[in-house]
Structures are given as C-alpha cells and as structure tokens.
C-alpha positions as CSV (number, residue, x, y, z in Angstrom):
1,X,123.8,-17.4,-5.7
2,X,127.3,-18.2,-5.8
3,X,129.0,-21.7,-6.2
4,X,131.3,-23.0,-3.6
5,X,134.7,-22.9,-4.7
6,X,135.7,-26.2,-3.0
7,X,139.8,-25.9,-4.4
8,X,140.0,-21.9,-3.3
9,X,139.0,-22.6,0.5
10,X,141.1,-25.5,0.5
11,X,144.2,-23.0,-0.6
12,X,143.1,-20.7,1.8
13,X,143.1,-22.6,5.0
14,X,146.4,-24.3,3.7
15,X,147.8,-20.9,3.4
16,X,146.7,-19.8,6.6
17,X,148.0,-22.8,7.9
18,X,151.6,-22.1,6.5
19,X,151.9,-18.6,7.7
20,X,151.4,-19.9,11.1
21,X,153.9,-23.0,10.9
22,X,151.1,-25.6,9.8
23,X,148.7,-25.4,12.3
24,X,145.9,-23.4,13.2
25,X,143.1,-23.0,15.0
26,X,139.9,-23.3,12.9
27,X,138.0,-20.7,14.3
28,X,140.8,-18.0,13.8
29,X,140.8,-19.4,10.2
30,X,137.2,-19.2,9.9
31,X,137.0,-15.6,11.0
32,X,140.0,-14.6,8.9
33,X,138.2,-16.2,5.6
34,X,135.0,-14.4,6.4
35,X,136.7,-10.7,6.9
36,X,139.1,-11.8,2.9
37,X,135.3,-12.6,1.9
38,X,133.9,-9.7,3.1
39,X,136.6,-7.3,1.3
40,X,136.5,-9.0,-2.3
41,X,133.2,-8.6,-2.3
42,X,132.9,-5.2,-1.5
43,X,136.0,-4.3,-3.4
44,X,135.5,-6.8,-6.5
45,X,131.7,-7.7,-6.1
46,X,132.6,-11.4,-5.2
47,X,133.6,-13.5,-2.6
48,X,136.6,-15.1,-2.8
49,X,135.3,-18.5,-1.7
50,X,131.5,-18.7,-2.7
51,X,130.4,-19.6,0.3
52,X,127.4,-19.5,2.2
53,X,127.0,-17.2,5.6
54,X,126.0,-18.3,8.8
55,X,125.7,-16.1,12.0
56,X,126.4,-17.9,15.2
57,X,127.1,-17.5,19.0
58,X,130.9,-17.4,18.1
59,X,130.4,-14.9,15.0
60,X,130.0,-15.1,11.6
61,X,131.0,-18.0,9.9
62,X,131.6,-19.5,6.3
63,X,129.6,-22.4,6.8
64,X,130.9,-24.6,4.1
65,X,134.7,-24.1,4.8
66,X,133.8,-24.7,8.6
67,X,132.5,-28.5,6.8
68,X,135.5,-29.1,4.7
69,X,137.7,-28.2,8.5
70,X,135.6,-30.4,10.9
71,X,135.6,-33.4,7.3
72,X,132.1,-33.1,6.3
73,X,132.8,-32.7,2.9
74,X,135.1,-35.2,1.5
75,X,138.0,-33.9,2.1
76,X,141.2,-35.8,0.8
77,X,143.6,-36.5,4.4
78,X,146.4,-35.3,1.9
79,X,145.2,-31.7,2.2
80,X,144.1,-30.3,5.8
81,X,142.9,-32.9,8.8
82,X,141.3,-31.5,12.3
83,X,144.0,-31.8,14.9
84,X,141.7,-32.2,18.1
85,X,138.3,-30.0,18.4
86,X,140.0,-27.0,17.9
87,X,142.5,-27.0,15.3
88,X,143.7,-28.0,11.8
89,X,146.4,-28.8,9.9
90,X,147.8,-28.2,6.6
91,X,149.0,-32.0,5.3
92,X,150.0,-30.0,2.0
93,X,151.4,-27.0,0.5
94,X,148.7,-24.3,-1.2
95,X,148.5,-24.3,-4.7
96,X,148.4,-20.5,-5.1
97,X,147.6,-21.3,-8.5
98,X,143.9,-21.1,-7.3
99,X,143.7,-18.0,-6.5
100,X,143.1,-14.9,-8.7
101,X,145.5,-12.0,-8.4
102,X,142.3,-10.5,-6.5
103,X,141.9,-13.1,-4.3
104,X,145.9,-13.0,-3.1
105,X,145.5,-9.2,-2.8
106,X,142.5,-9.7,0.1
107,X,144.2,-12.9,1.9
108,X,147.3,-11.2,2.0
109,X,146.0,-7.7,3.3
110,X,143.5,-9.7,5.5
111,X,147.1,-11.8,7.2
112,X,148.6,-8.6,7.4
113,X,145.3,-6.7,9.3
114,X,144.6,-9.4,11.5
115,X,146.9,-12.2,11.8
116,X,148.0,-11.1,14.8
117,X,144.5,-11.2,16.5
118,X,143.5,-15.0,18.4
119,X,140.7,-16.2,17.2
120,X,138.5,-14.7,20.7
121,X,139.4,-11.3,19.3
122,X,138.4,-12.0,15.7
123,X,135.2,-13.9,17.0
124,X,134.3,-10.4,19.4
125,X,134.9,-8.3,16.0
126,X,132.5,-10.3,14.0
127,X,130.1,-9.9,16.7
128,X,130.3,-5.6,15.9
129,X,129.3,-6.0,11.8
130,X,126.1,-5.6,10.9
131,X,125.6,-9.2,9.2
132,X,125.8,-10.9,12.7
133,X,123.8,-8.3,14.7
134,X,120.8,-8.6,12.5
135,X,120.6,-12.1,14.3
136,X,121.9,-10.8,17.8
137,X,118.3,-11.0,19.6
138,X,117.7,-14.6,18.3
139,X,121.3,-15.9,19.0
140,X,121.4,-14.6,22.5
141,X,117.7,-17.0,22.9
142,X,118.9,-19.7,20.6
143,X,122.7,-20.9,20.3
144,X,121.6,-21.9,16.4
145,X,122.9,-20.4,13.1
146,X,120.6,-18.4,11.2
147,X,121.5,-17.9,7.3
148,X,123.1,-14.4,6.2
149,X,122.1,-11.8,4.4
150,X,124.6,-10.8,2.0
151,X,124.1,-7.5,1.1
152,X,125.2,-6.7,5.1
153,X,128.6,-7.4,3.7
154,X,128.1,-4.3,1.9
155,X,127.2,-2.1,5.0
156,X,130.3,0.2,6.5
157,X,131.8,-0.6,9.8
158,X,134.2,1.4,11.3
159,X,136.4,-0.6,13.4
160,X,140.5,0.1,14.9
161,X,141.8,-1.1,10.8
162,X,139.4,1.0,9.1
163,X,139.4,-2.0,6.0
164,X,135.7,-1.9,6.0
165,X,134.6,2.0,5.5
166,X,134.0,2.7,1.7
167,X,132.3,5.0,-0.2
168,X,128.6,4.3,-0.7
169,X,129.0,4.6,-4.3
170,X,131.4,2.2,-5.1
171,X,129.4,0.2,-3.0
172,X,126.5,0.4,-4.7
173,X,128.5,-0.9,-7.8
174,X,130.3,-3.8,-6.2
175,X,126.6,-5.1,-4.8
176,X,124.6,-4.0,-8.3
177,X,127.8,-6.6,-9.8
178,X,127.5,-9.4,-7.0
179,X,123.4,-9.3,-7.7
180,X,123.6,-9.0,-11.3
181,X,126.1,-11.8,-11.7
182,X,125.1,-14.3,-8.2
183,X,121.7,-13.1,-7.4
C-alpha cells in the first residue's frame, strides 16, 4: 500500500488555498485532490498524495487529507487551520519544492479543469466514477464511509472534460506499476 505523504497534501491544500486568495472550502479541496490523485495514478501509476480512499454520502474522499483539514493529525497552526465547519485556510505559502514535476503537471491541469466547479458540483461528479458507485446501494442505507478500491481509479469515465478516458492499455501498465510497486 502506499505511505501517506503528510508534506505533499499539506502543499496541495496550501496551493489550493492560494489560487483561491487563502481560503477555501475543504470539501472543494477534497474533491479537487481526489480527481489530481486519480490522474497521476492512472497517468504515472501513483497517487500524488498516498492516501487512503473513502467513499461517502458527499463523494469520494482522501481520508487522510480530510484529517490533517478538520486537525486530526498534528497539524502545525503555521500551515493550514479550519476556518468554521466548512473551510480552511492557508497560514503559509506551499513549498512547491514538494512536489515532483509530475505531481505539478496533475494539480495544475486538475485547477485548470475544475477550479471553476463549487464544491456541490465536484461532490455530484464524484458521485458518477465507478470507485463511489460500487458503494452507492450501502451509502444510500448507511451515511458511513466504506474503504476504496483502488484499481476503480483505473476504470474510464466519460464525463463533460474528458481527463479520465484512456486507453486500456496504458492502463493496464500504470495499475501493473501501482501493484507492483504499492500493492
């Protein structure tokens, strides 16, 4: 399985953060993390982050980054703090340092997909990829979170941005790398 990468998903949300004047709301941030996972991993055979997948009522979501947001993980006040239920801040700038030219290539193309999308929208997206509907039935009884499986990630989706429709192929190869190297 993959480490966490505590320092990446701190950059991230601070990055986030910045392109949206400091603030922003955690579960837009949240969704936009999961769809920069989703593409490293099916272009690069990693996630950028390393974290662990949980499906939910709201969507998918990075379970660990959604700790480090709402301060269940030690996080240092000097880098993000929740601002209310519903929103972070960024207390810092991102090192950018943290992330591989990889990982700055799927933020960045992520921002630029779905920025401008409020975190409902993003959260009604998740809810059409194939990693939340395999828990659809039991979260429409249950309003818990039921652990992912990650080799959904790898299944196509044809949505309005097309990011997620890949050649089965190449596919193949990125999940044959993500098992050989996290599984």
């Amino acid at each position: 399985m993959e480490q966490f990468k505590k320092h990446k998903a701190i950059t991230l949300l601070q990055y986030l953060a910045q392109k949206n004047g400091g603030r922003l709301n955690k579960m837009k941030a949240l969704k936009l993390i999961w769809l920069a996972d989703r593409y490293h991993l099916r272009k690069y055979g990693r996630t950028i982050t390393g974290d662990k997948y949980v499906a939910m009522e709201h969507g998918t979501v990075p379970s660990s980054v959604k700790d480090i947001i709402e301060g269940k993980r030690g996080l240092k006040s000097d880098e993000i703090s929740l601002v209310g239920r519903l929103e972070y801040q960024s207390n810092g700038s991102p090192d950018l340092d943290n992330l591989s030219d990889s990982d700055q290539e799927a933020i960045d193309l992520i921002i630029e997909t779905y920025f401008d999308q409020d975190q409902f929208n993003l959260s009604q997206l998740s809810h059409d990829f194939p990693e939340w509907l395999r828990f659809k039935k039991q979260l429409d009884m249950s309003k818990s979170s039921y652990p992912m499986v990650m080799d959904d990630f790898f299944k196509n989706v044809v949505d309005s941005k097309g990011l997620f429709v890949d050649d089965e192929e190449f596919l193949n190869q990125s999940k044959e790398i993500f098992h050989e190297f996290y599984s």
